[in-house]
C-alpha positions in Angstrom: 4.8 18.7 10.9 6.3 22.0 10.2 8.4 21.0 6.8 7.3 18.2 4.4 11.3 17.3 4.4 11.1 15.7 8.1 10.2 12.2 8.4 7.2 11.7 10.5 7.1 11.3 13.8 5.3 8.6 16.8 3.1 11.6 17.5 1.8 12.3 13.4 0.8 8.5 13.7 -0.6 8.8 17.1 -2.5 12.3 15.6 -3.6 10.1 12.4 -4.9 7.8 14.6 -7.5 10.4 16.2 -8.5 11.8 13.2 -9.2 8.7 11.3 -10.3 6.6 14.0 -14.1 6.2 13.6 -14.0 6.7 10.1 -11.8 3.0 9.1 -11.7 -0.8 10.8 -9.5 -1.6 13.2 -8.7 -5.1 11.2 -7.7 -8.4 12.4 -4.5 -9.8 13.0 -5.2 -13.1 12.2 -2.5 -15.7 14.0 -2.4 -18.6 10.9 -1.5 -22.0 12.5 -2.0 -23.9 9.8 0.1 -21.5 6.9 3.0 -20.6 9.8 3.5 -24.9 10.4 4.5 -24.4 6.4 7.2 -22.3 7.2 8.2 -23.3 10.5 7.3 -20.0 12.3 4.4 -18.2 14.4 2.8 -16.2 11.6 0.7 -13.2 12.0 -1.7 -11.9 9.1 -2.7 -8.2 9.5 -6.0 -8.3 7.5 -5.8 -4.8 5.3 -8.2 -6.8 2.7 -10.7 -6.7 4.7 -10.8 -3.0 5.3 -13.1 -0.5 3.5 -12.9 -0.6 0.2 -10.6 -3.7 0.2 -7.4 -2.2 1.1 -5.2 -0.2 3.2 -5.2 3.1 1.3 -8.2 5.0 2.9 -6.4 5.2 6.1 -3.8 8.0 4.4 -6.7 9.2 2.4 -9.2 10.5 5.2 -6.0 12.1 7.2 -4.6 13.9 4.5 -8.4 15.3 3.0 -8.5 16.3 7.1 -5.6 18.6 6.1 -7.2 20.3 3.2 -8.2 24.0 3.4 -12.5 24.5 2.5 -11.0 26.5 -0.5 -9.4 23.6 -1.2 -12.1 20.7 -0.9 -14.6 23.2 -2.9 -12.0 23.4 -5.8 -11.7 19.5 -5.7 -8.8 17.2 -6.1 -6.6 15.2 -8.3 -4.5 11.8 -7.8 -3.3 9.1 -10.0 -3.4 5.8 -9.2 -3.4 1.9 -10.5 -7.1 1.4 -8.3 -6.7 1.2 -4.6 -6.0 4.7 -4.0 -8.1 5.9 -6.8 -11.3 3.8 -5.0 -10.6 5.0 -1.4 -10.4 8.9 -2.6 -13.3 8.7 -4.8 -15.1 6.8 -1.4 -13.9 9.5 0.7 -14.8 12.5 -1.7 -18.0 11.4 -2.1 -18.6 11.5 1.5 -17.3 14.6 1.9 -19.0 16.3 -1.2 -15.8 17.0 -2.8 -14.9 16.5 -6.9 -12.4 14.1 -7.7 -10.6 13.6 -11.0 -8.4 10.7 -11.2 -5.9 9.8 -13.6 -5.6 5.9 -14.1 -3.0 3.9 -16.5 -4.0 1.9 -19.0 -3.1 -1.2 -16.9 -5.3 -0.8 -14.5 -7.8 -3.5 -13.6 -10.7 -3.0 -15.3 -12.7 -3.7 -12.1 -10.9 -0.8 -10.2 -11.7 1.4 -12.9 -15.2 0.6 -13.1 -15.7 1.2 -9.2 -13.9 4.2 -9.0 -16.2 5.7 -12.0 -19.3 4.3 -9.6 -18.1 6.0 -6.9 -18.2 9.1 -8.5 -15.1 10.3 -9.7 -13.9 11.7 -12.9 -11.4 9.1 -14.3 -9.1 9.6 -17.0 -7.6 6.3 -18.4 -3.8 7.6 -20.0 -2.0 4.9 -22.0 1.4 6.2 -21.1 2.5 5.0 -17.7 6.1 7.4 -18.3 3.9 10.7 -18.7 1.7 10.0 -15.6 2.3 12.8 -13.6 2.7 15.2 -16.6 -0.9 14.9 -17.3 -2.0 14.8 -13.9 0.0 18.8 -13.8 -1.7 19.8 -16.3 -5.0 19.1 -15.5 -4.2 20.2 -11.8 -2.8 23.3 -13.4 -6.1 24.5 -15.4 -8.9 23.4 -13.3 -6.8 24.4 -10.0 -6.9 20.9 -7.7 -5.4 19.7 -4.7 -2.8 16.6 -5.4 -3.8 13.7 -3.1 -0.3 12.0 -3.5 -0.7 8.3 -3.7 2.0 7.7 -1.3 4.8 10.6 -1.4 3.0 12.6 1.6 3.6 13.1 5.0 -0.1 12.9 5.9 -0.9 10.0 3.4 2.3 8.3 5.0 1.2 9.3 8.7 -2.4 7.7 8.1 -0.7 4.3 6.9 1.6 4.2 9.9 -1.3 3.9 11.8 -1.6 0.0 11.0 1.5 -0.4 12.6 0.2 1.0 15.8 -2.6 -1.4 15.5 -0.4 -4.6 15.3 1.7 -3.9 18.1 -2.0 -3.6 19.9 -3.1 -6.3 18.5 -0.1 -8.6 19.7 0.5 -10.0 22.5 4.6 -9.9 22.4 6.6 -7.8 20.3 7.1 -9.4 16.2 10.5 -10.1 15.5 10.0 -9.3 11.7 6.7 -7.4 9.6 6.9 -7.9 5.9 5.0 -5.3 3.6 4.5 -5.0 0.2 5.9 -2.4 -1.5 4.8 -0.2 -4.8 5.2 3.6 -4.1 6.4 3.4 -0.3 3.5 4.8 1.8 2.6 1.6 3.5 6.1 0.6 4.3 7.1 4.0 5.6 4.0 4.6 7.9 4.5 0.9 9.0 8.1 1.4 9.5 8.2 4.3 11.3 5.3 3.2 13.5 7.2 0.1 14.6 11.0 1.3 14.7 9.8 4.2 16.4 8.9 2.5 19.0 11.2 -0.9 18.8 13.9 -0.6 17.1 15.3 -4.1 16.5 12.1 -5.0 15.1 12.9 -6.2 11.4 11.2 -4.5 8.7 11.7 -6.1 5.3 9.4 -5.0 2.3 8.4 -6.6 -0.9 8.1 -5.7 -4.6 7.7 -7.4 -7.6 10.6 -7.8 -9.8 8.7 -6.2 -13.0 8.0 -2.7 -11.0 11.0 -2.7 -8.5 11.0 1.2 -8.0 12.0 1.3 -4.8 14.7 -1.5 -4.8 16.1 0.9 -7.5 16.6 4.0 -6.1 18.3 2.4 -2.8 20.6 0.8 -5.0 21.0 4.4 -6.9 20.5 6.6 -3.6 18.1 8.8 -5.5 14.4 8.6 -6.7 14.0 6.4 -9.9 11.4 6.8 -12.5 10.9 3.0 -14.0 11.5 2.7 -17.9 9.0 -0.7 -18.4 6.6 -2.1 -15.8 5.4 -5.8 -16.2 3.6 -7.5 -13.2 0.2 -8.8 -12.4 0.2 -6.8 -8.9 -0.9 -3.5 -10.4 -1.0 -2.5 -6.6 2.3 -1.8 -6.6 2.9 -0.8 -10.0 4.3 2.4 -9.4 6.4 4.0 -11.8 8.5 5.9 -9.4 9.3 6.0 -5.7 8.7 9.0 -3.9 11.0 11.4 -2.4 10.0 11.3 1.0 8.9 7.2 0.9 12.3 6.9 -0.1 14.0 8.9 3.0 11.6 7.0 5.2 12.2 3.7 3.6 16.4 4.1 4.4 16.0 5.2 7.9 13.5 2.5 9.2 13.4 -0.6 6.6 15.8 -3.4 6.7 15.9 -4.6 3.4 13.6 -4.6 0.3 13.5 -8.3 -1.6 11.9 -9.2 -4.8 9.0 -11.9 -6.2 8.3 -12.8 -9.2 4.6 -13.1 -10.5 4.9 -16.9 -10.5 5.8 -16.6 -6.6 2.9 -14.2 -5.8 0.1 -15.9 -8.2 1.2 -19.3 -6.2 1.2 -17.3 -3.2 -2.7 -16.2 -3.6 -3.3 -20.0 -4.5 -2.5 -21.2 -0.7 -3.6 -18.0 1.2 -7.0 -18.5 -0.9 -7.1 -22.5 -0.5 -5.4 -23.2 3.0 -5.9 -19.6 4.6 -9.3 -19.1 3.5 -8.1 -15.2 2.5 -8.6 -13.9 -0.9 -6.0 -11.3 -1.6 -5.5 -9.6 -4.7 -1.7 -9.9 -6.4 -0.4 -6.7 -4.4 -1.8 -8.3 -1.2 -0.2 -11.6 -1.1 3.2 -10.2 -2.4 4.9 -10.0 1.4 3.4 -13.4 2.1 4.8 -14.8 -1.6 8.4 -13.7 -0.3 8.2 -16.2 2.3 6.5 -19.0 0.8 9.7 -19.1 -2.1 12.5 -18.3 0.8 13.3 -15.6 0.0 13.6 -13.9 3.5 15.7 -15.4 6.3 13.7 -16.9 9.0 14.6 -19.2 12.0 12.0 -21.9 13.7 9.4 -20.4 15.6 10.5 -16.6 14.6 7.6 -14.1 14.9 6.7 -12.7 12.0 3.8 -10.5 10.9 2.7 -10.1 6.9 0.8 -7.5 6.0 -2.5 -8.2 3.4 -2.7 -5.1 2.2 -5.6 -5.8 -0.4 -8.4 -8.0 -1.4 -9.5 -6.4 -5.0 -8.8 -9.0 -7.2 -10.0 -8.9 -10.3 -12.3 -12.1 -11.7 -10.4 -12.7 -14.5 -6.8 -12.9 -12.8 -8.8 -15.1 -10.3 -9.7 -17.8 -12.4 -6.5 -17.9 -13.9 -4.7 -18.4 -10.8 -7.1 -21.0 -9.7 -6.7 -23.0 -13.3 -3.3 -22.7 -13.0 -3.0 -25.5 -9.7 
């Protein structure tokens, strides 16, 4: 990509592929009998939960570190993020000998904190989710780091994309409709670009909760939104804003975006953990919670794919959940 303004192309994915190839799992697309006969539809699980480090977000991690300059990786980097994205760049620093300082909210779970630190990255917990990025600058400014965007980069987005490629692999016929959760828009975009590249009247609907509905926000206001309050239990896509480019990419290729509330998801964990045998943390079961309470369209025996983005629940939330039946 010559300009970061472009969305991505087939070929960045395809390229993202390469690089990250032997470095991630190829994970299963799991056809779910038993949870699709609930909805009266052929549904297809794409397992991110089980990747390494239990989610999705190393795959735009190792493409985008592939990008960095060695001036760059021996300076070190800097990212903020709610857990996911803070685990798979301290994972993928540590690999790669390269210092990481992470800046994490106050409303993180305390288990994504704690294995970020072992990992060993530099996290800084900052109680105010509204001044996120103005700390990270800072910081970035003095000690001269690399950003590693959570999700508002080409490379981070290209890397995502490339589950998309896997589940039209990993199928046998072409999905009428792939759900994805939705907190800052890298998933989504890399997913949707992946799949409408390639078929366009594939459906692509994503998924946020209502207490951190960035994204929803800034199509309805046709310009990036920073959120005021955030209140949900998937702090996995808890983003305070939407990104520029996530947001171009998520007009051009996504359908529709549709909201759950934590009720819907935390029931939504309760059957994929009990009938599905698949423990996914809030963030993870959020596409699949928009189906189990209707609120996406679907016809009898529609094909339908639901991304499981992560499995790093914390034990606490757990419990809860499972008390709660």
């Amino acid at each position: 990509m010559t300009t970061r303004d472009k969305l991505i192309t087939l070929q960045d994915i395809l390229s993202a592929q390469e690089v990250i190839g032997d470095q991630i799992l190829e994970t299963p697309l799991i056809f779910a009998s038993n949870l699709g006969k609930l909805l009266n539809v052929n549904l297809y699980l794409k397992t991110e939960l089980f990747q390494k480090m239990g989610s999705f977000k190393l795959r735009g991690v190792l493409n985008k570190i592939q990008t960095l300059s060695e001036k760059e990786k021996n300076n070190g980097v800097i990212t903020i993020s709610a857990g996911n994205h803070a685990q798979s760049l301290a994972y993928a620093c540590k690999n790669e000998g390269i210092r990481a300082v992470i800046i994490m909210p106050s409303y993180a779970a305390k288990n994504k904190i704690e294995a970020t630190k072992d990992l060993g990255a530099e996290v800084i917990v900052h109680k105010d989710s509204h001044t996120l990025m103005e700390k990270l600058n800072e910081i970035r400014a003095k000690q001269d780091l690399t950003l590693i965007h959570p999700f508002d980069d080409v490379s981070i987005i290209a890397g995502q994309g490339t589950i998309g490629l896997e589940i039209l692999t990993e199928m046998s016929i072409i999905p009428d409709l792939v759900i994805v959760p939705v907190g800052g828009g890298g998933l989504i975009s890399g997913i949707a670009a992946a799949v409408k590249l390639q078929y366009p009247n594939v459906s692509i609907i994503g998924v946020e909760p209502i207490g951190a509905a960035a994204m929803h926000e800034s199509l309805l206001k046709n310009s990036v939104v920073s959120l005021k309050d955030i209140k949900t239990i998937a702090d996995g896509l808890a983003a305070p804003f939407a990104g520029k480019h996530t947001l171009a990419h998520v007009k051009k290729f996504v359908d529709e975006i549709v909201l759950v509330s934590d009720e819907e998801i935390m029931s939504s964990i309760r059957l994929l953990l009990l009938q599905g045998k698949l423990l996914c943390e809030p963030a993870g079961a959020a596409g699949f919670a928009a189906l189990l309470a209707k609120k996406i369209s679907t016809s009898r025996d529609m094909n339908i794919v639901c991304v499981l983005s992560g499995g790093n629940i914390e034990k606490a939330l757990l419990r809860r959940i499972i008390a709660e039946e």
